[in-house]
C-alpha positions in Angstrom: 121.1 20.0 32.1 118.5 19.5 29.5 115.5 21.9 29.5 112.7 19.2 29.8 114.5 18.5 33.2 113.6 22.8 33.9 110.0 22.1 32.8 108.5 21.7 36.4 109.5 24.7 36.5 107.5 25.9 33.5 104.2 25.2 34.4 103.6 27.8 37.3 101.5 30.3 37.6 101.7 33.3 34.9 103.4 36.5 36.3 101.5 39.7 35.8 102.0 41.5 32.7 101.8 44.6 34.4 105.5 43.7 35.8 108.2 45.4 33.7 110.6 42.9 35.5 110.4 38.7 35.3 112.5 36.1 36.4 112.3 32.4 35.5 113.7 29.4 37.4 114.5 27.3 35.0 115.6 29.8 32.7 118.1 32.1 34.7 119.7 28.8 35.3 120.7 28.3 32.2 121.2 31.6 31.1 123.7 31.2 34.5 125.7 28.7 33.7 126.2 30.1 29.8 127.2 33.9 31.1 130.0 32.1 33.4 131.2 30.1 30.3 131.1 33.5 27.5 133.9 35.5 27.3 134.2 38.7 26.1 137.9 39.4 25.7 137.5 35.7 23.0 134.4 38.0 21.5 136.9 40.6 21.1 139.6 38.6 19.2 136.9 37.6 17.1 135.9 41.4 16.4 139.9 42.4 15.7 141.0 39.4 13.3 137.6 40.1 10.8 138.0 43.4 11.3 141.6 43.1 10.2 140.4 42.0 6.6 137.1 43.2 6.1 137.7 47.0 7.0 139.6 46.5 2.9 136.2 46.2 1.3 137.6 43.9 -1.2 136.8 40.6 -2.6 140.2 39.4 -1.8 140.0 40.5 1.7 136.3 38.7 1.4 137.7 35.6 0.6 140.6 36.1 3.4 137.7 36.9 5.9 136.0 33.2 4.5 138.8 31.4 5.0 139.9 32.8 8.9 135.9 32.3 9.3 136.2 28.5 8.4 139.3 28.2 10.8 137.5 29.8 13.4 134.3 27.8 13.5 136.4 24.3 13.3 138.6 25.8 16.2 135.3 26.5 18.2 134.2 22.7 17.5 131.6 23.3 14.9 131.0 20.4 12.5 130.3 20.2 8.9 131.8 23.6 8.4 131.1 24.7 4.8 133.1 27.6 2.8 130.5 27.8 0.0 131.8 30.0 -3.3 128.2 32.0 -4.7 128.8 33.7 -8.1 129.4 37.2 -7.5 129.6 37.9 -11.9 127.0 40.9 -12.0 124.0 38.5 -13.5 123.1 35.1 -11.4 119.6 36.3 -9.4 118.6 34.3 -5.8 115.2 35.8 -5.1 115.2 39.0 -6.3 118.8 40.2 -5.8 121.6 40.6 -8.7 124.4 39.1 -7.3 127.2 42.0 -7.6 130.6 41.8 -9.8 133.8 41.1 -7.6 136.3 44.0 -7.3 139.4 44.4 -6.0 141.8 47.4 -5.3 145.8 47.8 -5.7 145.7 51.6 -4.3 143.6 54.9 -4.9 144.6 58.3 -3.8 143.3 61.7 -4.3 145.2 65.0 -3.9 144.5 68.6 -4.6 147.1 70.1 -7.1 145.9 73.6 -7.7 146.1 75.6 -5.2 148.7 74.8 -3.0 146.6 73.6 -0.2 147.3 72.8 4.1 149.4 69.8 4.4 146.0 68.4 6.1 144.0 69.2 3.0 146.0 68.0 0.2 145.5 64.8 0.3 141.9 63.9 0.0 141.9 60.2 -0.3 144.2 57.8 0.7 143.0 53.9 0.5 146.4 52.3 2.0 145.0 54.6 4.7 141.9 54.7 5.0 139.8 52.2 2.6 136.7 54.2 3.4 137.8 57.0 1.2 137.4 55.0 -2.1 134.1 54.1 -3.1 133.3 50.7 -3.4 133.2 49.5 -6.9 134.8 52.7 -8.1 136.0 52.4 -11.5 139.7 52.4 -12.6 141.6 55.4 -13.8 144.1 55.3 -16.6 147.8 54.1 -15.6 148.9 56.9 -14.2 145.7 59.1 -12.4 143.9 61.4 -14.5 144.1 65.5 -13.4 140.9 67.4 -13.4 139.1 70.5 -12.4 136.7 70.5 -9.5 133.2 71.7 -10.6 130.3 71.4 -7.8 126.9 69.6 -8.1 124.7 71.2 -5.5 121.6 70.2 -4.7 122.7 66.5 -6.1 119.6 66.1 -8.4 119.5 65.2 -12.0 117.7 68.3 -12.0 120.3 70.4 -11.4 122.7 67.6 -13.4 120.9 69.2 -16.6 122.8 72.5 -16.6 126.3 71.6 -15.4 129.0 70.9 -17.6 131.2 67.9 -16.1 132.8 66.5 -19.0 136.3 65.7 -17.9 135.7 67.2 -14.5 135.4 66.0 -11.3 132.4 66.4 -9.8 131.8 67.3 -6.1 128.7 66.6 -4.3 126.8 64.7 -1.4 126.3 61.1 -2.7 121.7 60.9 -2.4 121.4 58.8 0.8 118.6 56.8 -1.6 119.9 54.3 -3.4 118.0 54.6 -7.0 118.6 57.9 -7.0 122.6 57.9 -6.2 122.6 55.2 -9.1 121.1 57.5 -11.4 123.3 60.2 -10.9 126.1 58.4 -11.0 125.2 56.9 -14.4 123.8 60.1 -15.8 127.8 61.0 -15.0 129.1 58.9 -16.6 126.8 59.2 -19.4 127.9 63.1 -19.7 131.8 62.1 -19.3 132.6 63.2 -16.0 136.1 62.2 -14.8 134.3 60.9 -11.3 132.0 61.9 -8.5 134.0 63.1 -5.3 131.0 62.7 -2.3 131.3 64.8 1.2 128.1 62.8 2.4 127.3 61.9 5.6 124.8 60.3 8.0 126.7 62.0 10.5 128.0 65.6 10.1 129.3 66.1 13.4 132.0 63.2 12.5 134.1 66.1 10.2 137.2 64.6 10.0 135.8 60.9 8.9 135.2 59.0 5.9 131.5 57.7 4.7 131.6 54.5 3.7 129.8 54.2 0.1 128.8 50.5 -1.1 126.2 51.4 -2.8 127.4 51.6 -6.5 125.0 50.2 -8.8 122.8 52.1 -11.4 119.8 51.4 -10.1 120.2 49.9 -6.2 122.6 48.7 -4.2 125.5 46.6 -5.6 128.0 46.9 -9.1 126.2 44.5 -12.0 126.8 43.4 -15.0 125.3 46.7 -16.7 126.2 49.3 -14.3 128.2 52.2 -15.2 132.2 52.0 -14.1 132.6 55.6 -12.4 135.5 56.8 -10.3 134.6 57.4 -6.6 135.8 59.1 -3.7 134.3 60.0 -0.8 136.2 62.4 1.2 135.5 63.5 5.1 133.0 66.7 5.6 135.9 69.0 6.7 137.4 68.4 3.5 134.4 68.8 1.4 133.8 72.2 3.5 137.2 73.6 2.5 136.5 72.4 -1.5 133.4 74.3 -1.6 134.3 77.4 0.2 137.3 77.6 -3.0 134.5 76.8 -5.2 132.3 79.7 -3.6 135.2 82.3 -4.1 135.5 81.5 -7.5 139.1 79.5 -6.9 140.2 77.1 -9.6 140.6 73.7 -8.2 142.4 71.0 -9.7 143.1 67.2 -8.2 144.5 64.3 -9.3 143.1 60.6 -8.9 144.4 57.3 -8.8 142.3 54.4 -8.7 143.6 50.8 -9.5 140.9 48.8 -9.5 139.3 46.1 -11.7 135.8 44.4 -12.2 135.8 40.6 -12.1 133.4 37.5 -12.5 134.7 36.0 -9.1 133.1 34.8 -5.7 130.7 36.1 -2.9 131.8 33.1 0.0 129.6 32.1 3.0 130.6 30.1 5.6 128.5 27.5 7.6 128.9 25.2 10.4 126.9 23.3 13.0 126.5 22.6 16.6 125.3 18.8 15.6 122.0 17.8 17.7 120.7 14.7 18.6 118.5 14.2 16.0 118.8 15.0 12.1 115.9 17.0 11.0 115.3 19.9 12.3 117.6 23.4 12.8 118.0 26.5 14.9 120.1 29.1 12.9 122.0 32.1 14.0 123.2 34.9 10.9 124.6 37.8 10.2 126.6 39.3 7.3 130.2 39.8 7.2 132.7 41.7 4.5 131.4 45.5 5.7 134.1 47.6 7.1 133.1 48.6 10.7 133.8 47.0 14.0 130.4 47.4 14.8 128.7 46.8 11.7 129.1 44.0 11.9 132.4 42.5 13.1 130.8 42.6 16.5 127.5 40.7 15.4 130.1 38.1 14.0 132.0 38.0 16.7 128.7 37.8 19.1 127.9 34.6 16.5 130.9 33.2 17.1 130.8 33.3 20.7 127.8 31.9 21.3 128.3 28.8 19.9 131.8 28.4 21.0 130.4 28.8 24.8 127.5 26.6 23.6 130.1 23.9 22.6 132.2 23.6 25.4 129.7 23.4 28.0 128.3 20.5 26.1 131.3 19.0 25.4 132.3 18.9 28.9 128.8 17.7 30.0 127.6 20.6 31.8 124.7 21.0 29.0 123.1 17.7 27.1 123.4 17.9 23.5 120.3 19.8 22.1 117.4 17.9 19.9 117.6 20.4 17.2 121.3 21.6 15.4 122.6 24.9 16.2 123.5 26.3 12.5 125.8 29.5 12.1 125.8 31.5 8.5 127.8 34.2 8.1 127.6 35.5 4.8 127.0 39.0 2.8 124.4 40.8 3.5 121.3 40.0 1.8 122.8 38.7 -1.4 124.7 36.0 0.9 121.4 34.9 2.5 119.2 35.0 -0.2 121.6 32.4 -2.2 122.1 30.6 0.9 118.2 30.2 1.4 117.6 29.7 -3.1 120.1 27.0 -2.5 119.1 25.3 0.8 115.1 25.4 0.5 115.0 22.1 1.9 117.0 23.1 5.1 115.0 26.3 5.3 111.8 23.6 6.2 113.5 22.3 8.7 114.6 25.4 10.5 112.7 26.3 13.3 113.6 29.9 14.1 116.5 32.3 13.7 118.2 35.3 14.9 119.7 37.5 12.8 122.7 39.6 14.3 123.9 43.1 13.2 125.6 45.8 14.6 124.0 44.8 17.9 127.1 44.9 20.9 127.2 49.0 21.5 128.8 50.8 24.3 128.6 49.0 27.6 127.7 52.2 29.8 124.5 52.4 27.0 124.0 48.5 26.9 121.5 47.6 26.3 122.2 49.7 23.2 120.4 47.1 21.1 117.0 46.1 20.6 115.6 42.9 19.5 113.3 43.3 16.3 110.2 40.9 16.2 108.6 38.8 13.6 106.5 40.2 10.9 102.7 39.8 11.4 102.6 37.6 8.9 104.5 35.2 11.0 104.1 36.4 14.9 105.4 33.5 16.4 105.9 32.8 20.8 109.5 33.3 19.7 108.9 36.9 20.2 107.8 36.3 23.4 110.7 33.9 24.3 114.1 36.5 23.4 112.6 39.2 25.6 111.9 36.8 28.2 115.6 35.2 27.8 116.9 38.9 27.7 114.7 40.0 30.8 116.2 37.2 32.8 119.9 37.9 31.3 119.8 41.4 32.7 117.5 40.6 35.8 120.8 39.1 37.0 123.1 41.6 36.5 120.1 44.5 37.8 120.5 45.9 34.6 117.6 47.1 32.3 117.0 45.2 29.6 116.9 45.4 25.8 113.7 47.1 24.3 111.8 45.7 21.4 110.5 46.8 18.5 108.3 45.7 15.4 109.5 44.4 12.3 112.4 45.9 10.5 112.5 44.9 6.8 116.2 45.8 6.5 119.2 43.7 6.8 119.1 39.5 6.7 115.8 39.6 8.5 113.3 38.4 5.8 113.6 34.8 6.7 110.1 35.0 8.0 108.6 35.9 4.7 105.8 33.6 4.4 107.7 31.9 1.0 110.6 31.3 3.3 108.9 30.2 6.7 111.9 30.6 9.6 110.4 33.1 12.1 112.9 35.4 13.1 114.5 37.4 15.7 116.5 40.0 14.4 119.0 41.3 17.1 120.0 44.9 16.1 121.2 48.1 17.9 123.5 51.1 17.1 127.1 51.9 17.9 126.2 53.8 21.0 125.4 57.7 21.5 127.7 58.7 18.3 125.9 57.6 15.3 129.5 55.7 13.0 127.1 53.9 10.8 129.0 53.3 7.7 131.7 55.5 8.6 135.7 55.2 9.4 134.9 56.4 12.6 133.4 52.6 13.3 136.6 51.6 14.6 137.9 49.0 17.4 138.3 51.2 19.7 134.3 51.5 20.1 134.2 48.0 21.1 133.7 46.8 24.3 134.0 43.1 25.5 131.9 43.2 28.2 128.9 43.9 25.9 130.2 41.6 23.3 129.5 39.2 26.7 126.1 40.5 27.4 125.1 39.7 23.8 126.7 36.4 23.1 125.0 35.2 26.2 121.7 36.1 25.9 121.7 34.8 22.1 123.1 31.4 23.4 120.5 30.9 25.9 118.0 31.7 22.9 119.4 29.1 20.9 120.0 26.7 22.9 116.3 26.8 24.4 115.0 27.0 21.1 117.3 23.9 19.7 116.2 21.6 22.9 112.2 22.5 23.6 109.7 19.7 23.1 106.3 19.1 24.5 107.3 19.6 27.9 107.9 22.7 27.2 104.8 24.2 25.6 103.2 25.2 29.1 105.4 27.7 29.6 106.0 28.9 26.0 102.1 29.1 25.9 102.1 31.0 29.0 104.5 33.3 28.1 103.2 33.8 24.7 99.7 34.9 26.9 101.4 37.3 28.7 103.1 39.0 25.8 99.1 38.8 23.8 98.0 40.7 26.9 100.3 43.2 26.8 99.8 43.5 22.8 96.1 44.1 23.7 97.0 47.1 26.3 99.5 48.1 24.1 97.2 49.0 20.8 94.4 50.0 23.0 95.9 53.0 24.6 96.7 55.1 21.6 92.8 54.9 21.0 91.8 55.7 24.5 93.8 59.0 24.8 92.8 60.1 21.1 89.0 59.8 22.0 89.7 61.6 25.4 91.0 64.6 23.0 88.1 64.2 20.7 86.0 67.1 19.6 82.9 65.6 18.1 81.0 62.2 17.6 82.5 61.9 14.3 86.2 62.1 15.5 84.8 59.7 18.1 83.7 57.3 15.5 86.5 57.0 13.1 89.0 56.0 16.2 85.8 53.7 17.4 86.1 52.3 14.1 89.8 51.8 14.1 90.6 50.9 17.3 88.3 47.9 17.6 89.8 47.0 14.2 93.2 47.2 15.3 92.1 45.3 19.0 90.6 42.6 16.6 93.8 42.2 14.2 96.2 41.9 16.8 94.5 39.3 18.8 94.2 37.2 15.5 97.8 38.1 15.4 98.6 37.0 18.7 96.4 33.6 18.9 98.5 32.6 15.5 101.8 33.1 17.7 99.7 31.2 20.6 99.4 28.3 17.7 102.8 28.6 16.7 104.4 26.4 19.5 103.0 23.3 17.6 105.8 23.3 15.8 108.0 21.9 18.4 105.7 18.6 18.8 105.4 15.9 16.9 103.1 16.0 13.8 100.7 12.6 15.5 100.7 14.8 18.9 99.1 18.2 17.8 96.1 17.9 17.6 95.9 17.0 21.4 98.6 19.5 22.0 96.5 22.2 20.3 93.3 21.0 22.1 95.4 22.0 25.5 95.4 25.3 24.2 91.7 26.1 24.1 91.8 27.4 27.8 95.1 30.1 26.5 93.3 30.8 23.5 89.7 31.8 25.8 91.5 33.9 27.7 92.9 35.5 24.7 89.7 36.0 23.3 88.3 37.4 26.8 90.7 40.3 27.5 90.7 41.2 23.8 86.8 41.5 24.3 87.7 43.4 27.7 89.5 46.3 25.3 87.0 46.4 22.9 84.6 47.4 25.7 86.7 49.4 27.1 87.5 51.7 24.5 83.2 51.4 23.5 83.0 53.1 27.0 85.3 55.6 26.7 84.1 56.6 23.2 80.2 56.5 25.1 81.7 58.7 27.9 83.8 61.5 26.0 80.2 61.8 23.6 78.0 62.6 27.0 80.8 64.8 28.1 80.1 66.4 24.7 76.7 66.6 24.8 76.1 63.6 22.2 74.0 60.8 22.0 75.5 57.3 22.6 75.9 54.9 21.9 78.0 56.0 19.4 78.5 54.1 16.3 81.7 53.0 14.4 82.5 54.8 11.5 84.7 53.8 8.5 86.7 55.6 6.5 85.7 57.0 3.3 87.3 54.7 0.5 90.0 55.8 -1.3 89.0 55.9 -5.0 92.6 54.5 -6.4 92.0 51.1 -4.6 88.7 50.6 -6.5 89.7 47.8 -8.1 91.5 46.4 -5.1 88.2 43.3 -4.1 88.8 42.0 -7.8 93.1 41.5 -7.8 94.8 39.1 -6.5 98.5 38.8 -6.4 100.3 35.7 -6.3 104.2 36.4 -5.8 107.1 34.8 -8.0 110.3 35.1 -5.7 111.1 34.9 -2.0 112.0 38.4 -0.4 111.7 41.5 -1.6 111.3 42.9 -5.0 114.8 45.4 -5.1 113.8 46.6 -8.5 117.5 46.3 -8.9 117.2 45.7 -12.3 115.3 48.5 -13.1 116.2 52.0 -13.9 115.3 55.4 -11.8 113.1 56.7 -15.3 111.0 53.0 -15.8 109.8 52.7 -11.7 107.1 55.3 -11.7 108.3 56.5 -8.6 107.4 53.5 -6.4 109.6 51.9 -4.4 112.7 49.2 -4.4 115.0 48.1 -1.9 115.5 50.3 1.0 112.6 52.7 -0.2 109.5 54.1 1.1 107.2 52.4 2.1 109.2 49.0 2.5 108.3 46.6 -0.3 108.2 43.4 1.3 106.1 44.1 4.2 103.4 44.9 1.5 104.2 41.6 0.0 104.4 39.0 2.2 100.4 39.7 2.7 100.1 38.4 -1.1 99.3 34.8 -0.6 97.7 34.2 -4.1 94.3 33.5 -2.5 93.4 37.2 -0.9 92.5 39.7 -3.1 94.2 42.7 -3.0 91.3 44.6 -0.2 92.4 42.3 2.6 96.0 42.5 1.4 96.0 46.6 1.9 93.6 46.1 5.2 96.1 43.7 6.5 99.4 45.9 5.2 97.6 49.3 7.3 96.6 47.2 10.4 99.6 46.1 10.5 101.6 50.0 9.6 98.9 52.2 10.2 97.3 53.9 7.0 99.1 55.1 4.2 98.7 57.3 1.4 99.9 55.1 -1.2 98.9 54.1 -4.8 98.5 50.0 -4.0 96.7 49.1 -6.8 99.2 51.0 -9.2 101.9 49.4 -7.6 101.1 45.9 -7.8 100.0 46.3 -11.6 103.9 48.1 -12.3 105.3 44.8 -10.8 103.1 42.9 -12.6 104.0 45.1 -15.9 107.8 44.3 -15.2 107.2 40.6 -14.5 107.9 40.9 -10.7 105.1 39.4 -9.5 101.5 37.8 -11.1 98.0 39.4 -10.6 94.7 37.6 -12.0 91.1 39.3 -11.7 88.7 37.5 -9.2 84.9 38.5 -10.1 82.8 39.0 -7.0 
């Protein structure tokens, strides 16, 4: 069944937007015939033999993981599988990122010697059982363990660091959920000769008798480099750092003795890659998703949702029941974010001939909560009708089973999601969720027994009815992608313009009514630009000598557009007109703009060109030298602020663009674009107006 065959079916009339519920011909035939093919109890091996080796947290379990990785795709039927050896030495850089050193562990154990403790408190730390109780990259102890006094570091600031004495001591605290600041205090440890950091952090404090996972190790982000400090780590469950501190509290002397056999190593940081081979050479579809974390969920499942896509995908073409898509179906599964990023430094030239992606993590949750995931869309930057074609895939998927289906949201800068980065090009879908009602993100609790096949089944299906539309669309099908992409701008259009309507309704004067005038029909304006670039987008499935025709076909899409856009902007002019006479004010009432916030002065006369794909991590940059703005994983995001930075708007339009697009933000801009440019991180040349 190719999908040009499904096209008659494509070109009927659009279905209301105002219809939570739509169902496709063409589309919940395919999406038929792949469900009967998926199965989740395969998913499900999938999820047991990575978990099996990546719940070790180790490079040599990473390279294990690789190798059962490359079996399993050639097993499925992919071709050109690829295990591809990255440097993993502390110092090679792919965008931004410092690629980590490898590290590998013989045993680590941590026991309480003095007092005599419960049987269920004396051992803190066990890594033959339980690998989350070391933390990863944690430094080596002498031969033998070293024995040391407990002293406690509460709050766990460098503040408080200052009057502590730790030398030789272990020190006890909650591990800073940010990741410049953990880095800091771990190196300001070290600095001051403490015998390690034992961490009783949490994202989840009603899990008391479970380990946090802690990979976050460097000085100053995320992974071990080349300059970071070697500290010994344990992170021990919140019941036993309860029973520590109430010792501590009465004054107790405690005493515990570590073992950590680990070493540091210029090794490797694999991915593996493989292809369902299309019909014709130059153009991809690819599906990723990191590997080599610890949890079942995150991300064994996303894997193992990969996985079975494709191998589905495979045998129903291999046995006929599907033609053999246009475009290849590609599968990475690599690290997170340092995996991608060197895949993507490496492979530029496949990168322009990828025409989407989906990006899969921790996404198959609970069945009796499924959907428990949600499918992230592209950045502004790069809206794309893709958005609108998951949620229509998914709202077909689940229309068959009477099932709601998944939610979406906007934009997530986290995770292996940034292929959409203007510098990179791939819109993508990122497919994400939780591990149900019990948060176990990063946690031992993330376990096996939390995975269920039938939403492994769910997931796999609708991700290979994604990609296997997306690999065989061509012109036939731009009628219905256009329509659909329609649908989706009108519901954008409702969407922004209700937050505006009820705020003017609660409005107490005609100056409150003339800021939200102001911003609303701003917003209403920005995301129908937004939404006629998605519109355009589809001309990327035709042939270069067909688009212009192609996008003259659009004109009577891109009019309606523009008409129920204008249709909000009235709307809300009417409401902001009727709440003034209801308060006894003239109309019509004018739009008002903000006052201008003095620390952007300068913003009309820089602009910023940008020097590397993806976000700038500041990884390479301590705590002191960042001025408090923000790297990876901080506040506010720092590459939906830079993808904006074309090197042809000046920095005004970029912050317009980055507050339409996040609402408005109290933050320095202007600053922050001249410390990158300080630090060499990106360029920024004056423009005289």
């Amino acid at each position: 069944m190719k999908v040009a065959r499904l096209s008659f079916c494509f070109l009927l009339p659009l279905i209301s937007p105002s219809q939570t519920l739509r169902t496709d011909p063409g589309v919940a035939k395919l999406i038929q015939g792949i469900r009967a093919e998926v199965s989740g109890n395969e998913a499900l091996d999938f999820v047991i033999r990575l978990h099996e080796k990546d719940r070790w947290a180790n490079f040599a379990k990473f390279q294990e993981s690789a190798r059962y990785l490359q079996t399993a795709m050639r097993e499925i039927g992919l071709s050109k599988v690829e295990l591809v050896s990255t440097p993993a030495d502390g110092v090679t850089q792919f965008g931004f990122w410092t690629m980590p050193l490898a590290w590998d562990v013989k045993q680590a154990r941590l026991e309480v010697i003095e007092p005599a403790s419960p049987p269920d408190m004396r051992v803190l730390a066990d890594y033959s059982q339980e690998p989350a109780s070391l933390i990863m990259w944690s430094a080596a102890t002498p031969p033998g363990g070293v024995v040391a006094d407990v002293v406690e570091l509460r709050p766990a600031t460098l503040e408080r660091l200052k009057g502590l004495d730790v030398k030789g001591r272990m020190v006890l605290a909650e591990a800073p959920s940010g990741l410049a600041e953990r880095g800091a205090l771990k190196a300001a440890l070290y600095r001051m000769g403490a015998a390690g950091l034992v961490s009783d952090a949490t994202e989840n404090p009603d899990l008391t008798n479970s380990h946090y996972w802690v990979n976050a190790w460097g000085d100053h982000g995320w992974a071990f480099t080349k300059t970071s400090s070697a500290l010994v780590g344990f992170s021990i469950t919140p019941r036993q750092g309860a029973y520590l501190r109430r010792l501590l509290a009465r004054g107790v002397k405690v005493r515990v003795k570590a073992v950590s056999d680990t070493r540091y190593y210029a090794g490797d940081y694999p991915y593996v890659t493989g292809v369902i081979q299309g019909s014709r050479a130059d153009e991809e579809v690819l599906e990723l998703g990191h590997a080599f974390e610890t949890g079942a969920q995150d991300n064994a499942t996303g894997v193992a949702a990969m996985l079975e896509a494709v191998a589905a995908l495979t045998r129903l073409i291999d046995a006929g029941r599907l033609p053999r898509p246009q475009r290849s179906i590609r599968v990475l599964v690599m690290p997170e974010d340092y995996g991608s990023s060197a895949y993507i430094a490496t492979h530029m030239d496949r990168m322009k001939r990828t025409i989407g992606a989906i990006n899969m993590d921790t996404a198959a949750g609970p069945y009796h909560e499924t959907p428990g995931y949600s499918f992230a869309m592209n950045p502004d930057v790069n809206r794309s009708y893709q958005d609108a074609l998951i949620m229509r895939v998914a709202e077909n998927y689940y229309a068959g089973l009477q099932r709601r289906f998944p939610r979406w949201s906007p934009y997530r800068p986290t995770s292996d999601s940034y292929l959409s980065d203007p510098m990179i090009g791939v819109p993508t879908i990122a497919a994400a969720g939780s591990s149900g009602a019990v948060n176990v993100h990063h946690n031992s609790a993330d376990t096996l027994d939390r995975v269920d096949p039938r939403s492994l089944r769910d997931l796999s299906s609708v991700v290979a009815a994604f990609l296997y539309y997306l690999a065989s669309a061509a012109e036939r099908e731009i009628p219905w992608l256009a329509g659909i992409t329609l649908d989706r701008a009108f519901e954008n259009a409702v969407r922004v313009t209700s937050p505006y309507l009820d705020r003017v309704a609660a409005a107490g004067d005609t100056d409150a009514l003339g800021r939200e005038l102001h911003a609303g029909l701003a917003k209403i304006d920005y995301t129908a630009g937004r939404d006629r670039d998605a519109l355009v987008s589809v001309l990327r499935l035709v042939a270069p000598q067909n688009r212009e025709s192609i996008r003259l076909r659009l004109d009577a899409h891109l009019k309606r557009m523009r008409k129920f856009s204008g249709g909000q902007r009235e709307r809300l002019r009417e409401a902001v007109d009727r709440r003034a006479m209801e308060l006894g004010a003239a109309t019509p009432v004018k739009a008002v703009a903000p006052a201008v916030d003095p620390r952007r002065a300068e913003a009309a006369h820089m602009v910023v060109t940008r020097k590397r794909f993806g976000p700038v991590t500041l990884d390479d940059l301590p705590l002191e030298r960042r001025e408090g703005y923000p790297g990876f994983a901080g506040i506010p995001a720092p590459l939906p602020m830079l993808v904006w930075c074309d090197g042809k708007r000046d920095l005004a339009e970029v912050i317009r663009l980055i507050e339409l697009e996040q609402g408005p933000m109290d933050f320095d801009f202007v600053g922050y674009f001249k410390f990158l440019a300080r630090h060499g991180y990106v360029e920024v040349t004056t423009r005289q107006k």
